[in-house]
C-alpha positions as CSV (number, residue, x, y, z in Angstrom):
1,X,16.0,0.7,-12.1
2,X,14.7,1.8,-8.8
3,X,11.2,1.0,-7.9
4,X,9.0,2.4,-5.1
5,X,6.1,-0.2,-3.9
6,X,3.4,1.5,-1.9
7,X,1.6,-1.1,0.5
8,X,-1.7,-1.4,2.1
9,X,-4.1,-4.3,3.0
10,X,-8.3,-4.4,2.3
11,X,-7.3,-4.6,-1.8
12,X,-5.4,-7.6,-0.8
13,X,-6.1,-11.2,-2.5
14,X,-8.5,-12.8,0.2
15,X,-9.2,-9.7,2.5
16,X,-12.8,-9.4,2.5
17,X,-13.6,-7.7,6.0
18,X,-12.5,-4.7,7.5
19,X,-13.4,-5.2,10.9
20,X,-12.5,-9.4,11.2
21,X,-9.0,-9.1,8.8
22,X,-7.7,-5.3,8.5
23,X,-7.3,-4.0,11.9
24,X,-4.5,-5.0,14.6
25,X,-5.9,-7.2,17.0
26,X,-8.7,-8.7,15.1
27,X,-9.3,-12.5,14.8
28,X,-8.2,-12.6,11.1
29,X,-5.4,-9.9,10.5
30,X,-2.4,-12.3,11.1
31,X,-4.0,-14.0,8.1
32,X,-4.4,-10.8,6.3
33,X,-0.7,-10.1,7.0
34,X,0.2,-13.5,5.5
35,X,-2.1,-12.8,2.7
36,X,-0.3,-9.4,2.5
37,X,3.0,-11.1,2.1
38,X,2.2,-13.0,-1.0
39,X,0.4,-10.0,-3.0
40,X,3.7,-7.7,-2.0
41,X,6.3,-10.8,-2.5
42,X,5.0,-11.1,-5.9
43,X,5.4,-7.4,-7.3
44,X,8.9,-7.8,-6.2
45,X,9.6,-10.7,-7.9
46,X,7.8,-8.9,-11.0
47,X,9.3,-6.0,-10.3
48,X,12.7,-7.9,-10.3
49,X,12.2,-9.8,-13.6
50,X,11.5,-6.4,-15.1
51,X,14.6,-5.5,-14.0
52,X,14.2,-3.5,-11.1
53,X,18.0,-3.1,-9.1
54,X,16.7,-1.3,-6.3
55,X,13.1,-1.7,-4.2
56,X,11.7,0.3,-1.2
57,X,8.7,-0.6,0.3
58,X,6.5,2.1,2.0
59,X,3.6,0.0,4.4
60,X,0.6,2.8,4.2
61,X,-1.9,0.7,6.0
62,X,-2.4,1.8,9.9
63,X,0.4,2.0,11.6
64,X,2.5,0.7,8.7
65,X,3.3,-2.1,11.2
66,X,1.9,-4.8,8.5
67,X,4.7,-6.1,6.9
68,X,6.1,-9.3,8.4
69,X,9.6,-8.5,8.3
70,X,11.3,-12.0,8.0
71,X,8.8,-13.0,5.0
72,X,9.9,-10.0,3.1
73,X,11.8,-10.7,-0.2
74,X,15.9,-10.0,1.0
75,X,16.2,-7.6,-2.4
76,X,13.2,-4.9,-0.9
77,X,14.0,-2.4,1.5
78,X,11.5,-1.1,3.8
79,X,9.8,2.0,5.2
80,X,7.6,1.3,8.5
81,X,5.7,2.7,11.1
82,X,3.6,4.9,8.5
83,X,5.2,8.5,9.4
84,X,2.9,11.5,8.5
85,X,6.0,12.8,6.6
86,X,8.8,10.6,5.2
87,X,11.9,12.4,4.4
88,X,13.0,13.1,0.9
89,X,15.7,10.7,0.9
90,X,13.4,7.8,2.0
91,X,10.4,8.3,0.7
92,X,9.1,8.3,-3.2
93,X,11.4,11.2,-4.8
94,X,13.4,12.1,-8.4
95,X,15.8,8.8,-8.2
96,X,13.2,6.1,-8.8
97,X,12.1,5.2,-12.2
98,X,8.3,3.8,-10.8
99,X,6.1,2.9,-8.1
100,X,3.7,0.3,-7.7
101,X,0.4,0.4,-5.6
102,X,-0.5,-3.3,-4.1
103,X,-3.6,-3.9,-1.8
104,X,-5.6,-0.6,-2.9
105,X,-8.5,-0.6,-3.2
106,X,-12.0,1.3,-4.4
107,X,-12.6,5.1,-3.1
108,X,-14.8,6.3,-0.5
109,X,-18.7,5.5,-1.5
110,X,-17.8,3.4,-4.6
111,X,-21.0,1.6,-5.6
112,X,-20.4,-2.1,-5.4
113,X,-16.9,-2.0,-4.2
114,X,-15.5,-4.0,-1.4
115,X,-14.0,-2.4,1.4
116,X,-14.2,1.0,-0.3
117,X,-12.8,4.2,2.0
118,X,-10.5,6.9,1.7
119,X,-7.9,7.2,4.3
120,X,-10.0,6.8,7.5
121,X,-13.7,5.5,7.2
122,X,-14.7,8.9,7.9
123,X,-13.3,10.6,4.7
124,X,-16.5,10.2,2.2
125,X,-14.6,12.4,-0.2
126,X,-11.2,14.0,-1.1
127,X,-10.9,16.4,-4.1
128,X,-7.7,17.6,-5.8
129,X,-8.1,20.4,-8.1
130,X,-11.3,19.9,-8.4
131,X,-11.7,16.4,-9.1
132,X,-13.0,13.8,-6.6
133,X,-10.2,11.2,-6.0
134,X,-9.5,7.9,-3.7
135,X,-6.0,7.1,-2.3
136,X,-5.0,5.4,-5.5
137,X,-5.6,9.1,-7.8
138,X,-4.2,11.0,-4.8
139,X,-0.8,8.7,-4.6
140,X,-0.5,8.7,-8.3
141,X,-0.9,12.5,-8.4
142,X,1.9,12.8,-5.6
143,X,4.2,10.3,-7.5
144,X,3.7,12.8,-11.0
């Protein structure tokens, strides 16, 4: 069973800022990154006990340069470097039997929400078809 795990890093377990923890360079993203490690190292393993054979990573937040490469689990493969467009035979196509979202988080302008935004902090709303949508409705529409 081939599973595709998308990645990002403000609905991570202990990332609470956007400005000190999420962004390159700040005082607290190496911890974020570390924190990131353990959220994503996890689903694999879960993903592995539920008998997952094959397992791409995809890191969506940034740059896609989050992923600490030699804390990565040695059965996940992994997509970097967040291209606009990844090519069919990399990215999330016909030949996987799920996908996983870890570290998302709330939509643009949720009330309540922590670290709530859609793609850039500028988006403040994203419709498909009609219907208003974060990056976790908008990924899972993609995936079909």
């Amino acid at each position: 069973m081939k599973i595709y795990i998308m990645v990002d890093l403000e609905g991570i377990t202990g990332v609470v800022s956007s400005e000190r923890q999420a962004r390159p360079g700040s005082d607290g993203y190496e911890q974020a990154r570390s924190l990131l490690m353990s959220d994503l190292n996890a689903a694999i393993e879960g993903a592995l006990e539920g008998g997952a054979t094959e397992i791409v990573v995809y890191d969506m937040h940034y740059y896609g340069l989050n992923v600490i490469l030699n804390e990565l689990h040695p059965r996940a493969k992994i997509i970097m470097g967040n291209p606009h467009v990844v090519p069919p035979e990399l990215g999330l196509n016909g030949s996987y039997q799920g996908m996983m979202m870890v570290g998302y988080h709330a939509m643009a302008e949720t009330k309540g929400a922590l670290l709530p935004h859609t793609y850039a902090l500028d988006m403040k709303s994203l419709y498909l078809n009609g219907v208003l949508m974060g990056e976790i409705g908008l990924e899972a529409a993609i995936a079909g």
